[in-house]
N, C-alpha and C positions, 0 to 999 in steps of 0.2 A: 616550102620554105624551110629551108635548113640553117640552126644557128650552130656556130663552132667558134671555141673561145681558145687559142693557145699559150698559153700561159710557160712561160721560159722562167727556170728561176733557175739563178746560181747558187752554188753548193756556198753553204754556210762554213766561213774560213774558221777552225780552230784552233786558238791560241796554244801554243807549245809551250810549255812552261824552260826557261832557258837559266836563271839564276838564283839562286837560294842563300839568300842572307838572314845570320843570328843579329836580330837589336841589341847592340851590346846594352847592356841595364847594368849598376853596380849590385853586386850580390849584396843579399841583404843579409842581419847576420843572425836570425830568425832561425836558422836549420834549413830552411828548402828557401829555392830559387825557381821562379818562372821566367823565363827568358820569351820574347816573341821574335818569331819566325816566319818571313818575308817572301816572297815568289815571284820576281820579274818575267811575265809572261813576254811571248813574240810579238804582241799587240801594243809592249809598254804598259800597260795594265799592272802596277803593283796590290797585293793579295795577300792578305794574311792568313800562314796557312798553321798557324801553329798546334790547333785540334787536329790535324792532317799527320804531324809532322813525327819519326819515328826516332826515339830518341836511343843514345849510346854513349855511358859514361866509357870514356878512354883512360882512366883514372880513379877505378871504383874505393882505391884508400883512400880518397877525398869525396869521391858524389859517386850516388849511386844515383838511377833515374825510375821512379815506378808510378806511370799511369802518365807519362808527362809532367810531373813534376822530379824537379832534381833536390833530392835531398844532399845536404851539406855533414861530414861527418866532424868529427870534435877535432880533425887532423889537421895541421897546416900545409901546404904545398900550392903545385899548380894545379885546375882544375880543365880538363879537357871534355869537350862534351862535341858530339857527332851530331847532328839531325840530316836527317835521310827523306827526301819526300819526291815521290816520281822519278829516281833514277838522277837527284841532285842531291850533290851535301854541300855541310859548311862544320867549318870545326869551330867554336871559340875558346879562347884557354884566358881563363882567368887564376891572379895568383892570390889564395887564400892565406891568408896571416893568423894567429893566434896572439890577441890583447895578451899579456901577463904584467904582473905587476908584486915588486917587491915588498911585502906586508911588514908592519914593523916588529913583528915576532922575527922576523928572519926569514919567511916562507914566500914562494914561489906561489900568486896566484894567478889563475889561469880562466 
């Protein structure tokens, strides 16, 4: 008596990652900005990959970026920032302002 068991198993489909979206958040005005970082896979499966995610100020006289977090400088302008993850990007540009206010000495604060 012979027993024989065949077991067919199909290949396990792996999801493609296909879209990379920034959650816009308003900056805060704290000096750094964490932004989170989105991943629509081919499955439809959304993913946050923002520990993943490779970051590039495009704008370093306003933000620099170091360890994933984006540091904000004392400058005003726009703010452009890259994230890179798997061979997707996403830009978002935010526009930075500086508060001032005219002091009753006569003086420009900022």
């Amino acid at each position: 008596v012979k027993d024989e068991v065949i077991v067919n198993v199909s290949d396990i489909e792996t999801a493609e990652p296909r879209r990379l979206y920034i959650d816009y958040n308003p900056l805060a005005e704290q000096g750094f900005y964490t932004p989170q970082v989105y991943c629509i896979f081919s499955s439809g499966e959304k993913r946050e990959v923002t520990e993943q995610v490779e970051w590039t100020s495009l704008t370093p006289q306003v933000a620099s970026v170091y360890q994933g977090t984006i540091y904000l400088s004392p400058n005003p302008g726009k703010i452009s920032l890259l994230a890179s993850y798997q061979g997707l990007t996403d830009i978002t540009g935010i526009r930075r302002k500086i508060n001032c206010a005219l002091i009753n000495t006569g003086y420009l604060w900022c």
